[in-house]
C-alpha positions in Angstrom: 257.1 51.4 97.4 253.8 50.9 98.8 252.9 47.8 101.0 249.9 46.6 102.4 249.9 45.6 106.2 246.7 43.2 107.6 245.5 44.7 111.0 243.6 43.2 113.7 240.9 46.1 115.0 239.6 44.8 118.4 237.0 46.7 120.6 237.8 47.3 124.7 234.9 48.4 126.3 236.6 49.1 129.0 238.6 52.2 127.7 236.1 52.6 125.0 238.5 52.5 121.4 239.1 50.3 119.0 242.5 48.7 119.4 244.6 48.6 116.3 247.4 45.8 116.2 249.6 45.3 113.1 251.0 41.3 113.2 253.4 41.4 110.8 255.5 44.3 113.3 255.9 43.1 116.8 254.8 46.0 119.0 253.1 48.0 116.5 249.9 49.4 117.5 247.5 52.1 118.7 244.2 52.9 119.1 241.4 55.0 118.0 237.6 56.3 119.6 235.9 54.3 116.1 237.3 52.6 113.5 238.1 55.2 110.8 240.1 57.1 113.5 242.2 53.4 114.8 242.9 52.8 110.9 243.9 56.5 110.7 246.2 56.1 113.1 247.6 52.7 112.7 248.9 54.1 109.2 251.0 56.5 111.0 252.3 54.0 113.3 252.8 51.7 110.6 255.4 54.5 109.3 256.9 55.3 112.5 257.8 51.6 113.3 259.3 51.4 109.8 261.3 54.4 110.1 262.1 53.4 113.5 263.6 50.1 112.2 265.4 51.5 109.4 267.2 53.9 112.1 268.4 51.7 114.5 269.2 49.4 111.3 266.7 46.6 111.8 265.6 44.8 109.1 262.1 45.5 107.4 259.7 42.6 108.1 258.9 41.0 104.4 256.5 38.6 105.1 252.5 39.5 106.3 250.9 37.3 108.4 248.1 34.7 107.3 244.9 34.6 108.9 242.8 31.2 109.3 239.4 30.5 111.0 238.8 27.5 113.5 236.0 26.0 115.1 235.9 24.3 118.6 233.0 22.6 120.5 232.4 24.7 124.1 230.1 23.4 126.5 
């Protein structure tokens, strides 16, 4: 059964690649040199971390995460 995962893409200049984080999993990430190649690979992880849990007889995470934008004054 298919299910759709939101992903948090963030760039580090410092090594260059687009970090790939997956909320809704705990410890699931990767990274990619652009974004087609980060969203490439976060798939695969994505399926790894399942299969993972399902080895070692974790539970599959049901819920996604919610995202939600904020403002705050800086001076």
């Amino acid at each position: 059964m298919p299910r759709k995962f939101k992903v948090i893409l963030t760039w580090d200049n410092d090594a260059q690649v687009y970090v790939v984080t997956v909320p809704a999993l705990p410890g699931c990430l990767t990274q990619g040199k652009d974004r087609e190649e980060a969203l490439e690979r976060v798939q695969e992880a994505i399926t790894g971390h399942i299969e993972a849990l399902k080895l070692i007889g974790q539970p599959i995470p049901q819920g996604d995460v919610e995202f939600a934008e904020v403002q705050v004054s800086v001076s």
